[in-house]
N, C-alpha and C positions, 0 to 999 in steps of 0.2 A: 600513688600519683593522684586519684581522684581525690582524697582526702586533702593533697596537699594544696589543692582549688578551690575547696571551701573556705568561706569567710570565717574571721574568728567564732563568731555565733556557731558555726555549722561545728567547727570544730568541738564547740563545748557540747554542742549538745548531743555530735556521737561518744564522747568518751565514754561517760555510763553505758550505751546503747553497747559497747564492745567490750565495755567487762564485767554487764551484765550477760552474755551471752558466749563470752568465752569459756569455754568445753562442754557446751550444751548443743550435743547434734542435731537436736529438736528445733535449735531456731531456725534453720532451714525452712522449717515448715509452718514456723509458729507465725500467725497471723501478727500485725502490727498498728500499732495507733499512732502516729505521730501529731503533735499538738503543740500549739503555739499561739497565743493571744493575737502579737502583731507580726509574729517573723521577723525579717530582718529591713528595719526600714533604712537603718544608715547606706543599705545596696539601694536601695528605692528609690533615695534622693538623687544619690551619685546619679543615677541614668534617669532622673527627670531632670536634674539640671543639664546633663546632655543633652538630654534634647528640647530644653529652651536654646541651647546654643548650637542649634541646628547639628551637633555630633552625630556621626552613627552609633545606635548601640552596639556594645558587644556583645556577640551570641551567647558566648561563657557567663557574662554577668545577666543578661538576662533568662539564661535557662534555671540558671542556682537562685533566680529572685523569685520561682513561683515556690509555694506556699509546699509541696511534695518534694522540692527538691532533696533535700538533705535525709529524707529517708529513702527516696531513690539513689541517692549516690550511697548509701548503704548498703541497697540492693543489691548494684550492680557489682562494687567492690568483692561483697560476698558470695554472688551467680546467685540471690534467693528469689523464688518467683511467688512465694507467699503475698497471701491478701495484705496489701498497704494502703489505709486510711491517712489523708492530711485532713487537720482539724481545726478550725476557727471559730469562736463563739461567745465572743466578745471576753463580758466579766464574770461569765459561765464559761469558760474553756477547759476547766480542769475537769470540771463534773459531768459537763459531757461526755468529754474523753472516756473516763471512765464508765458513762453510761453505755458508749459504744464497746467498750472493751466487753464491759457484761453481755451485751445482747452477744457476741463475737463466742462466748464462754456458754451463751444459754443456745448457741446453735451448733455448738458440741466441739469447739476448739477446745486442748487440754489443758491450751495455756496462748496467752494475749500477752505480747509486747508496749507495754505504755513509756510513750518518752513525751515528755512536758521539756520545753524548751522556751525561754524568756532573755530578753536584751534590753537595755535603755532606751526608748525611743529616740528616732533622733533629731536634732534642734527645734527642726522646722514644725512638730508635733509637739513641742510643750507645752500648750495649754490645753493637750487630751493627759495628761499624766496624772493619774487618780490614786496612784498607790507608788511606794516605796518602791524604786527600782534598784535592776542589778543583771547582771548577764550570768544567766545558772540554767543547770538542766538537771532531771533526772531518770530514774529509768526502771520500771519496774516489772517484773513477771508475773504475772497473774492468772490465778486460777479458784474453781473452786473448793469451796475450805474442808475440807477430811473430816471425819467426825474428832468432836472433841477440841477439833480445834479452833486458834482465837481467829477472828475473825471480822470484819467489817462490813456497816451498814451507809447506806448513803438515800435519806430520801427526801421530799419536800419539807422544810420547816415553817410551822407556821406564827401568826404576826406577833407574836406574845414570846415564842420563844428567841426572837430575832433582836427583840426590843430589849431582853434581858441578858445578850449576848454582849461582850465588849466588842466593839466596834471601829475602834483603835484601831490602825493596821498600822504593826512595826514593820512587817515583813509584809514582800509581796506575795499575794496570795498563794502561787504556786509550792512559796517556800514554806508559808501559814501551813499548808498540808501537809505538805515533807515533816517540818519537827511534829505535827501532831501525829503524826503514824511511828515517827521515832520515838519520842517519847512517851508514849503508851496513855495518853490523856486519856479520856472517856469519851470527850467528845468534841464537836467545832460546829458552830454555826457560821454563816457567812450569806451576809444578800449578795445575789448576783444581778444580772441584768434585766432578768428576766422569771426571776424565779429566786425564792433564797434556800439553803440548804443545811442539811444536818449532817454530820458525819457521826458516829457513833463505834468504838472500840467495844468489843465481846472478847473478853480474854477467856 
């Protein structure tokens, strides 16, 4: 029933979140990141145009429109009382996430839940739309890497290696990361907001 209250967004972005974690008794306890550039703005309008029209809002739409929601309604679903992070950071939001997932990993979690979750913005926000959109999520276990094994690096890149990086973006960033960790590249640069970044594969 809680699930069946989330917005489409909500929905997509627990699916991975439940079959990543399906027969693993540890996620009870495993610490969580949930992360999301804009959330879900098509709820944001709905109940600001409400209340240009003097409407009351709904309690339901507004408690699913703050930025935790959809990993709290996971929570609850499951009874887990593990640490839950929501995450926003602009066109750094993946690489934070994962910045936070590490520091969560270097304070002796065995394993971090990461869910990146992305939508269309909607209407009334189209001239913020800077990249290739799409409604996707994904969802990853993370930990640290065993001896021997491949592994990934993530740190500052700097202005020469950014300049010689294509810069093209087919995909939206989120999903830019997905296929690089799928297809086993070497590596990904990418400027963010604030900051630009390297990705690097250690097989």
């Amino acid at each position: 029933m809680l699930r069946r209250r989330l917005p489409p967004l909500g929905r997509v972005a627990l699916a991975p979140v439940y079959a990543c974690e399906r027969d693993h008794a540890s996620s009870a306890t495993m610490p969580a990141v949930f992360s999301s550039r804009h959330g879900d703005t098509a709820r944001l309008v709905t109940m600001l145009a409400d209340l240009a029209a003097s409407e009351p809002l709904s309690p339901t739409a507004f408690g699913l429109s703050v930025h935790n929601a959809i990993g709290a309604v996971r929570a609850i679903d499951l009874s887990h009382r593990a640490n839950l992070q929501a995450l926003s950071a602009g066109r750094d939001t993946v690489e934070t996430a994962v910045l936070e997932a590490c520091s969560l990993l270097a304070e002796g979690a065995p394993e971090v839940l990461l869910v990146y979750y992305e939508a269309p913005l909607a209407a009334p926000y189209a001239s913020f739309v800077d990249e290739p959109e799409a409604m996707y999520s994904w969802c990853w276990r993370l930990a640290l890497p065993g001896e021997d094994e491949p592994c990934y690096t993530l740190t500052l890149a700097d202005e020469d290696a950014v300049a010689a990086a294509n810069n093209v973006a087919e995909l939206p960033h989120g999903l830019d990361v997905l296929r690089f960790v799928l297809t086993g590249e070497e590596s990904l640069t990418y400027r963010g907001e604030v900051a630009a970044w390297h990705w690097k594969y250690h097989g």
